[in-house]
C-alpha positions as CSV (number, residue, x, y, z in Angstrom):
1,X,-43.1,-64.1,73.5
2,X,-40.1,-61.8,74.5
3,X,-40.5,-57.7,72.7
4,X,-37.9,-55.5,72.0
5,X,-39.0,-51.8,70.7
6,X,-36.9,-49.8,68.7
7,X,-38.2,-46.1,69.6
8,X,-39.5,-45.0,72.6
9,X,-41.9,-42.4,71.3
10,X,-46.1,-41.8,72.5
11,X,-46.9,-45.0,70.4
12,X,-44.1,-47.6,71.4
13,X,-45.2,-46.6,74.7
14,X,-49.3,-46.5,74.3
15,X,-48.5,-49.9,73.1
16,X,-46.3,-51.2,76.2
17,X,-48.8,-49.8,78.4
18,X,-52.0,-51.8,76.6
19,X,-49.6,-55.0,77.0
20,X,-48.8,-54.6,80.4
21,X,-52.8,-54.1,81.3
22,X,-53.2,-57.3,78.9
23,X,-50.8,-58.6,81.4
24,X,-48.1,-59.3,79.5
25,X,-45.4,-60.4,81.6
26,X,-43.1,-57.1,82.0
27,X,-39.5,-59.2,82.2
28,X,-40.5,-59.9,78.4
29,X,-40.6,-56.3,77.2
30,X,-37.9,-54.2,76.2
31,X,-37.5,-50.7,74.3
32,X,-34.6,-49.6,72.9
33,X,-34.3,-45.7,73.2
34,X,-31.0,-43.7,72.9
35,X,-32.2,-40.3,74.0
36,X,-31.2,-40.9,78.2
37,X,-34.4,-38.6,79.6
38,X,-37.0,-40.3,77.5
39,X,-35.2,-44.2,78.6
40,X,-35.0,-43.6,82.1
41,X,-38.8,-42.3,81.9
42,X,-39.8,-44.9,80.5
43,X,-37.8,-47.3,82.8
44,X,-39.5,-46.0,85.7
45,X,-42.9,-45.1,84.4
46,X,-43.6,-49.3,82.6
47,X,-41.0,-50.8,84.5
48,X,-39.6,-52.6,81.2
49,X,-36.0,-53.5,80.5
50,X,-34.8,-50.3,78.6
51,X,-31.6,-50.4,76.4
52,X,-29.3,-47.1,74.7
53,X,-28.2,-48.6,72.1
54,X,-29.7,-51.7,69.1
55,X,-27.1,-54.1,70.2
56,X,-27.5,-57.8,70.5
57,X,-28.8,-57.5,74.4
58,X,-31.3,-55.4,72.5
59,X,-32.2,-58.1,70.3
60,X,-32.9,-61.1,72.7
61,X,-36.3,-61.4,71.7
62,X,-39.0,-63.2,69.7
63,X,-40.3,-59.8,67.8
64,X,-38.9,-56.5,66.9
65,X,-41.3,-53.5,66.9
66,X,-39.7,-51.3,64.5
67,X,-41.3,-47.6,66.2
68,X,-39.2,-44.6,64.7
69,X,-39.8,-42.2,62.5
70,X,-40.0,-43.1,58.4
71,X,-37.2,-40.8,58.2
72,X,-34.9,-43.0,60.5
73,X,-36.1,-46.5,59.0
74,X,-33.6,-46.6,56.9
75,X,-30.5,-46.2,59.2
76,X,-32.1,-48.2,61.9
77,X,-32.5,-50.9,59.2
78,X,-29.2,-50.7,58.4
79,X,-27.9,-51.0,62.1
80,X,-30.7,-54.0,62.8
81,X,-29.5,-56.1,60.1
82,X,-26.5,-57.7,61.2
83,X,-28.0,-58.1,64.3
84,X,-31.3,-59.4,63.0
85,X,-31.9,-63.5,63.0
86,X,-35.3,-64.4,62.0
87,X,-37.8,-62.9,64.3
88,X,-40.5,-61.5,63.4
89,X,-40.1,-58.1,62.6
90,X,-43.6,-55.2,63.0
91,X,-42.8,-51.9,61.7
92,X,-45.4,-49.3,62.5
93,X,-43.7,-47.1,60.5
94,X,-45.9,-45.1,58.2
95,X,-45.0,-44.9,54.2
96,X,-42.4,-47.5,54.6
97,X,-43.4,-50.2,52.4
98,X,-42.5,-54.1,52.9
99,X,-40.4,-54.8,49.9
100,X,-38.1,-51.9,51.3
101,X,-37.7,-52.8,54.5
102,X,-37.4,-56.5,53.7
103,X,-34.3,-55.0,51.5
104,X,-32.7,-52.8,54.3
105,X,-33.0,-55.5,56.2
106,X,-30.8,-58.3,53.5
107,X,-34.0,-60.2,52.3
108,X,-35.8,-60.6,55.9
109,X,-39.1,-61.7,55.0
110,X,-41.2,-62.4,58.6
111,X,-42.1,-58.7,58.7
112,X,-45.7,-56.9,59.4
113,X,-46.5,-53.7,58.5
114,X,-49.5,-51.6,60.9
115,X,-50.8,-48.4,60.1
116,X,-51.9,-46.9,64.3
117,X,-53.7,-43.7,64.8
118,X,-53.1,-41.7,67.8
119,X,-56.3,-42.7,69.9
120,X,-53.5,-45.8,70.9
121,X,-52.7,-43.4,73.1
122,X,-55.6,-43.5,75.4
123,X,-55.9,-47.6,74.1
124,X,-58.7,-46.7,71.9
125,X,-57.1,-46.6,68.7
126,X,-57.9,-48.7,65.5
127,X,-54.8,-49.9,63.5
128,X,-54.7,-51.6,60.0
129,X,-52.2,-54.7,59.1
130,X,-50.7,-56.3,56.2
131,X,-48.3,-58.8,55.7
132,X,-47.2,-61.1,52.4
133,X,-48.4,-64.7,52.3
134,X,-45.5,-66.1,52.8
135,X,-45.9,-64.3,56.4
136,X,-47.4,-67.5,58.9
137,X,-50.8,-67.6,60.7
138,X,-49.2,-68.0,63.7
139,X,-47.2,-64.6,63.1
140,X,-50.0,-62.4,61.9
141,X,-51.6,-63.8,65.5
142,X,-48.5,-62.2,67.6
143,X,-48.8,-59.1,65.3
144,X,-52.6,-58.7,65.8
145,X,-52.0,-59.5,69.9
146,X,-49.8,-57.0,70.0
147,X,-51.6,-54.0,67.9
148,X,-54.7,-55.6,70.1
149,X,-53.3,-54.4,73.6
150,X,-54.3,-50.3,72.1
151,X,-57.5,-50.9,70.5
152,X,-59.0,-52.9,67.4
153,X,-57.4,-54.5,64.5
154,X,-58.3,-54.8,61.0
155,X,-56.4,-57.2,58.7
156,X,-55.8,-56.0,54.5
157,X,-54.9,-58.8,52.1
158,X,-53.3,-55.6,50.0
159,X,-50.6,-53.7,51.0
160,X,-51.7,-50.9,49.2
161,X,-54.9,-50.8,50.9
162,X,-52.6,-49.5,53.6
163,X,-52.6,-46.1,52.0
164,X,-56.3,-45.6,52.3
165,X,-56.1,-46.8,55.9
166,X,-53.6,-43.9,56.6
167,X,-56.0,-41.3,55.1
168,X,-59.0,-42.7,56.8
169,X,-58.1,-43.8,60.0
170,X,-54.2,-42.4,60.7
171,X,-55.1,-39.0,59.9
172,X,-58.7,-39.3,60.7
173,X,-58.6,-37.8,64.6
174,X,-56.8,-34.9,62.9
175,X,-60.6,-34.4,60.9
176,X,-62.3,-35.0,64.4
177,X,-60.4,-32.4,65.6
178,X,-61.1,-30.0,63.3
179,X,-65.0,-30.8,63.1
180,X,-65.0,-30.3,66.9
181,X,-62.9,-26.8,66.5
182,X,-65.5,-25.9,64.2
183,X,-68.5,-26.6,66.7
184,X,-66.9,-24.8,69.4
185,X,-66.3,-22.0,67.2
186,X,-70.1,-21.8,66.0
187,X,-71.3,-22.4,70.0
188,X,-68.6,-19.3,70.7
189,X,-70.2,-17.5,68.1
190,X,-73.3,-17.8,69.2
191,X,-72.5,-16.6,72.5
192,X,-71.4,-19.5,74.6
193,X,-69.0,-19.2,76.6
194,X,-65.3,-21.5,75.7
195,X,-65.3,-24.0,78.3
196,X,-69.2,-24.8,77.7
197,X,-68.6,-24.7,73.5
198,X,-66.0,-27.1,74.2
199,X,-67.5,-29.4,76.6
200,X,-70.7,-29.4,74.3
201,X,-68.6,-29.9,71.7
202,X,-66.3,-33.0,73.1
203,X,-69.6,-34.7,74.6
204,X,-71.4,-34.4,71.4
205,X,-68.9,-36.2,69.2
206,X,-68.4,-38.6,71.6
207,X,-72.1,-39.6,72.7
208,X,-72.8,-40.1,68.8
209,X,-69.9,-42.1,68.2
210,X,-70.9,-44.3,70.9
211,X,-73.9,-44.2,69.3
212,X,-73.0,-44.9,65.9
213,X,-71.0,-48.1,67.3
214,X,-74.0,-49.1,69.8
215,X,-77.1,-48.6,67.7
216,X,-76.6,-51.4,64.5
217,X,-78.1,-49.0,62.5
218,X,-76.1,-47.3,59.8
219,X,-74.8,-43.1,60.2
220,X,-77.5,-42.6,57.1
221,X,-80.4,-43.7,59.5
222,X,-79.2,-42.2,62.7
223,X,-79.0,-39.3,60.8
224,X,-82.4,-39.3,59.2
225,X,-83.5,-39.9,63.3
226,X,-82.3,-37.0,64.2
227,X,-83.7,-34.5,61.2
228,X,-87.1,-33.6,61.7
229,X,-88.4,-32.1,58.5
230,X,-88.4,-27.9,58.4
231,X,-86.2,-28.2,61.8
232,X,-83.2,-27.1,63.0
233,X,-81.3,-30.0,62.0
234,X,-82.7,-29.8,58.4
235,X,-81.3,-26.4,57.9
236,X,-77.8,-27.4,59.2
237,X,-77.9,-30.0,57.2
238,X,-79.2,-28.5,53.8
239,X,-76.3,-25.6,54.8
240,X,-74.1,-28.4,54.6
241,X,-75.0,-30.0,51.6
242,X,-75.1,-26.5,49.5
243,X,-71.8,-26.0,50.7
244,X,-70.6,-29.5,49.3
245,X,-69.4,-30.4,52.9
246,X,-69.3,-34.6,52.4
247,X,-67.8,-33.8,48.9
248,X,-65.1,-31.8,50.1
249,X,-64.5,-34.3,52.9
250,X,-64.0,-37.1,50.2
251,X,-61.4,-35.1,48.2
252,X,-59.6,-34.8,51.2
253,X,-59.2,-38.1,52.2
254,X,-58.3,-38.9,48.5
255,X,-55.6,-36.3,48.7
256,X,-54.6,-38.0,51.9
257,X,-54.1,-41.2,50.3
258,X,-52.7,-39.6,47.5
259,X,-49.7,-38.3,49.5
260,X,-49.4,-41.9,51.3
261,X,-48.3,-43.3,48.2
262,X,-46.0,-40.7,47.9
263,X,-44.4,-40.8,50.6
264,X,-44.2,-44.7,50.3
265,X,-42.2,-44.1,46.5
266,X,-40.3,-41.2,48.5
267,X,-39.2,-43.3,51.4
268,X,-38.5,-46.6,49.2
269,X,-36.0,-44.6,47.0
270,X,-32.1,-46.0,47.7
């Protein structure tokens, strides 16, 4: 299966990168990228084909990856369509909802939409998929192969599911991040200096996620394992829970989801 991109930005490349270590044979990759610094870094960083304008050379491929900004969709769409036949089209454009772009693009109907997280980046990221039943087996499987080369894939038989999949995992690292800010700032406050309340920080998080995945026991239990009754951990945690920490958490994913949908009725609008 011959690739084109359309946007060379951190995730279009993330994703060239995992395919090439998936060995995906380079001559079948191309990104479309009109800004001339970011192209000829990418030319000579993957070693793809690399192309400055959406033009039919552009689109000598089996799939289009649709990688721009939500704010750009519609404009690309509207350059794309009179070059567009029937491949399959994957936009991983977040907010812009299938029935739009299927419109922008005159009624094209072999499209996929992915939701990626940032952790692509490093090939570790988790990305949710939809796509409408009319959408073939054998299509979802290129989709999913291609999401696959930077980290796990999870399929949704509802497109709006896709808006809780943006507030859990799209914006999720950004919570990480915070939560880790915070540690450091509590280990800096208790007198540690910043690289070792960082490192303790990073290494934390990261041992008990591998944890969490490795264990098969559930976050409750590993939890429960690590809070001794009248310890330490106990009066973090009771801290915590006074302070309605988990609740606070859950209203802000909500609001994230909340703004997803917005953003989806915002971007649809003609």
């Amino acid at each position: 299966m011959k690739i084109t991109f359309v946007g060379g930005g951190n995730m279009a490349s993330a994703l060239v990168g995992g395919l090439i270590r998936k060995r995906w044979p380079r001559n079948h990759i191309g990104v479309v990228e009109i800004a001339r610094p970011a192209r000829e870094r990418i030319a000579r960083a993957l070693k793809v084909k690399t192309y400055a304008a959406l033009d039919a050379k552009a689109m000598k491929a089996d799939c289009i990856v649709l990688a721009v900004k939500p704010q750009q969709m519609r404009e690309v769409a509207q350059s794309l369509k009179p070059l567009l036949g029937s491949q399959l089209v994957v936009t991983i454009a977040a907010g812009i909802r299938v029935r739009d772009l299927s419109r922008w693009l005159g009624g094209h109907r072999r499209i996929v939409r992915v939701m990626p997280n940032t952790p692509a980046l490093v090939l570790a990221g988790v990305s949710g998929l939809y796509a409408a039943a009319s959408v073939s087996a054998a299509d979802r499987a290129a989709a999913g192969r291609i999401l696959g080369a930077a980290g796990a894939v999870l399929w949704f038989e509802r497109e709006e599911d896709l808006d809780a999949v943006t507030a859990v995992s799209g914006s999720g690292p950004a919570y990480v991040f915070y939560f880790i800010e915070a540690l450091a700032r509590a280990a800096r406050d208790l007198g540690l200096s910043t690289e070792a309340a960082h490192r303790l920080s990073l290494e934390t998080f990261a041992g008990a996620v591998k944890l969490a995945d490795q264990a098969g026991e559930s976050p409750e239990s590993l939890r429960g394992r690590v809070t001794s009754k009248g310890g330490t951990t106990e009066r973090a945690l009771n801290a915590m829970e006074s302070d309605r920490v988990k609740d606070a958490i859950v209203r802000a994913v909500k609001a994230a989801a909340e703004r997803s949908r917005e953003l989806g009725d915002e971007f649809g609008k003609d």
